[in-house]
N, C-alpha and C positions, 0 to 999 in steps of 0.2 A: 504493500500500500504506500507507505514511503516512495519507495522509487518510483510508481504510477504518478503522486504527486509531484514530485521533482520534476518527471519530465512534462506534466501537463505544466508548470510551470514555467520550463523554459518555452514549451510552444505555445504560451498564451497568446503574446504579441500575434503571430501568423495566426491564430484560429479566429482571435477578435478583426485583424483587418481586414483578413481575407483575400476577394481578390483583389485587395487594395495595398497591399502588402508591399514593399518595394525590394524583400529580398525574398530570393529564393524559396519556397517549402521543403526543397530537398533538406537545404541547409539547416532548417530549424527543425527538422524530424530527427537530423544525424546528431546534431546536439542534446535533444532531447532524449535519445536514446542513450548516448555516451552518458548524459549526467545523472538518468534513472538508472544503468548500468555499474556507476561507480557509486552510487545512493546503497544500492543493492549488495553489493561486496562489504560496504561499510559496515553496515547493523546484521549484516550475515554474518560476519566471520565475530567468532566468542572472544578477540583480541584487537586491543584498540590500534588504530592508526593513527588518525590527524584529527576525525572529528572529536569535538569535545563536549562533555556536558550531555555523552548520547544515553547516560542511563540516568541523566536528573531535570525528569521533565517539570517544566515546561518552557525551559529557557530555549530550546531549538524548534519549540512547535510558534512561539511567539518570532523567532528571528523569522521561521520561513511561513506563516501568516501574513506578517510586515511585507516581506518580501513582494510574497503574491498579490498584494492589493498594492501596493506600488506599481505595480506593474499591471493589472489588473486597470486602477486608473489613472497612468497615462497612456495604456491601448485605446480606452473608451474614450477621452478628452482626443488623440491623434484621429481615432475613428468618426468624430463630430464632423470634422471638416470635409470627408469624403461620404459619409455616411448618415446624416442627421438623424437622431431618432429623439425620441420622449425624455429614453433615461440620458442619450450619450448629451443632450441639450442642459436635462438639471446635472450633470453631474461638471460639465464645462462650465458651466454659469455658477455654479460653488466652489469651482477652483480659482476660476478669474476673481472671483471676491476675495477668495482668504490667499492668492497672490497677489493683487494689488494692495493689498492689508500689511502682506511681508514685503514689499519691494519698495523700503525705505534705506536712505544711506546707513552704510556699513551694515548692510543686514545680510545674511546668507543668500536670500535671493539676487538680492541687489547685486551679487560678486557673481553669482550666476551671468545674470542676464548681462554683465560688464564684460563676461567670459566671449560673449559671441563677436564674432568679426560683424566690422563697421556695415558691411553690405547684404549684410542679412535680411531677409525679408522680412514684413514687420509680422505678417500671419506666422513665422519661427519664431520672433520675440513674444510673441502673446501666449503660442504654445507650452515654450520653455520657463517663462515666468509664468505661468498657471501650473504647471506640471511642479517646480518648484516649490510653490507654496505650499501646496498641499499634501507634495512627499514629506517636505518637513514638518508642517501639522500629524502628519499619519507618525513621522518618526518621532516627532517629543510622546504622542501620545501612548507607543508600544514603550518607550522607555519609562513613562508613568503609570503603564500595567505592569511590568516587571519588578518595578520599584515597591508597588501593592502584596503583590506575590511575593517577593523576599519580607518586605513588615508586614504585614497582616496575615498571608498563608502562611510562613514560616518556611518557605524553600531553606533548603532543601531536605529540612528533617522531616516536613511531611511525608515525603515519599519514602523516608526509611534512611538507614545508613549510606554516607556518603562515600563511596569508593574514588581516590585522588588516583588509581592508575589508570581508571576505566575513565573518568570524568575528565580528566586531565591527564592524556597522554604523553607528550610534549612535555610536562611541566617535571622534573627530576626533582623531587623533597630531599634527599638525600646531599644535593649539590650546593657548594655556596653557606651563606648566613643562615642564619635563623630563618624555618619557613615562614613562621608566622611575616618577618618583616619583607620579604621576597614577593608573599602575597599580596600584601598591602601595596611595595612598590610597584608591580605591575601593576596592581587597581588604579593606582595614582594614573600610569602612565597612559593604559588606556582610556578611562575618565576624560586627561587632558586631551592627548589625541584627539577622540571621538569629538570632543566640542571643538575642536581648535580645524579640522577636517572638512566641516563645510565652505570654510572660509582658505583653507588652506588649496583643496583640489581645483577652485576656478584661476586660483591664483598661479597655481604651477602650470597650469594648461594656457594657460593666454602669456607666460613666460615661453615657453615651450614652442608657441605658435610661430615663432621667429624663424625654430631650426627644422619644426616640423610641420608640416603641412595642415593645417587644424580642420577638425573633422566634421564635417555638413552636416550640423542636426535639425536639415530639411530633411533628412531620410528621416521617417517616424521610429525605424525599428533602432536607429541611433539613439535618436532624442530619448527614446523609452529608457534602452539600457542605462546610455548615460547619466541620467537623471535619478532612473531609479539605483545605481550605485553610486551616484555620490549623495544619495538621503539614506539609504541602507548600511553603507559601509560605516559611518558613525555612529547610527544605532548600536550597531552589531557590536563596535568597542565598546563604549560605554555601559550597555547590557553585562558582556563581559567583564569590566569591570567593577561593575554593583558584586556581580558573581562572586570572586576575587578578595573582595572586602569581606563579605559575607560568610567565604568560610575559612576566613582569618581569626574571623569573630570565633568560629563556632572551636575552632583549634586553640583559641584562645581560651575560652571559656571551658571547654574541657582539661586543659592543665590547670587552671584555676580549682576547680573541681579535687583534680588527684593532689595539687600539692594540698589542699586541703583536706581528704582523707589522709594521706601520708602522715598532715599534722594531729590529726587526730586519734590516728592509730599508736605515735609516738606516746601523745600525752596519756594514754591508756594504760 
């Protein structure tokens, strides 16, 4: 089921455009199959690889929810202008609101839409700052259910004991300082990253546009990906690091615990 979802999500963009599509369906069938493919090998095989957090839900069903409706609406917002319908008109006409709302100076949208070359049509700028807006509204507001879900559900002890090799593959407890402070710095580092990311990725891309050719997000299935990773890939830190903190905390709090029996077995 996972990897059904994976790949129905990389073929979202081509199902919703249709034949309006400007790339390929080969192309987005072969991707889709690769990325339901290696979904599939992930949570198959009983030994972790790279994904993380695969056995303490619901931090990876929230990254790739987020995901899908990011993408989900800037196909229906790209789809409006070839395709007019009921929903793809309300759902354009509330991203144009809550991106004119964001595209004020220094704001993440604002570095966006600075992002596009000077000659850009203005039906792309209307696009790209409505798709903006409302990927970042979608992403403050998954990182404000996650935020819920670690203080008020109690992630990750609801779901039971927390396994750091399964959960955290990548991450070696054994190596370095103190975990507890190891965790924490990484929380820190993604935290900042993740905020500092939106503003960062328009800024390297419109540097960049000097030595490299910058890329026409008149194509829809551009504009989609693009936008929807650079409102995704900040989430994604940040999530990660609330994660981080969180069972820093709980590693904390459980040696507080033993050095406290320890003291009490002495005093005995």
């Amino acid at each position: 089921m996972r990897a059904l979802l994976v790949g129905l999500l990389v073929a979202t963009p081509s199902l919703l455009l249709g034949s309006h599509s400007a790339g390929p369906s080969e192309i987005a069938a072969l991707l889709a199959i690769i990325a339901a493919t290696a979904t599939f090998l992930e949570y198959r095989t009983a030994y972790p690889t790279f994904v993380e957090f695969r056995d303490a839900p619901p931090i990876n069903r929230i990254r790739f929810v987020t995901l899908l409706t990011l993408v989900i609406v800037l196909s229906i917002i790209s789809k409006h202008h070839y395709q007019p319908t009921n929903l793809t008109g309300v759902v354009s006409a509330i991203s144009a609101l809550v991106g004119s709302a964001l595209d004020f100076p220094y704001s993440p949208v604002r570095m966006v839409v600075l992002m596009l070359p000077s000659d850009v049509s203005p039906l792309t700028v209307h696009l790209v700052r409505s798709g903006a807006g409302i990927c970042y509204l979608i992403a403050l507001l998954a990182v404000a259910v996650f935020f819920l879900v670690v203080r008020v559900g109690g992630w990750p002890i609801s779901n039971g004991a927390f396994n750091v090799w399964v959960n955290l593959p990548l991450f070696d407890p054994t190596a370095g300082k103190d975990v507890v402070q190891r965790l924490q710095r990484d929380g820190r580092v993604n935290i900042i990253l993740g905020a500092l990311l939106p503003f960062l990725i328009p800024a390297v891309i419109q540097l960049s546009s000097a030595v490299i050719p910058p890329i026409s997000l008149s194509n829809p299935h551009f504009m989609i990906w693009m936008v929807a990773g650079w409102a995704f890939l900040p989430v994604s830190m940040v999530i990660r690091g609330i994660a981080l903190f969180r069972i820093s905390e709980l590693i904390e709090e459980k040696r507080r615990r033993t050095y406290a029996s320890a003291e009490n077995m002495q005093a005995a």
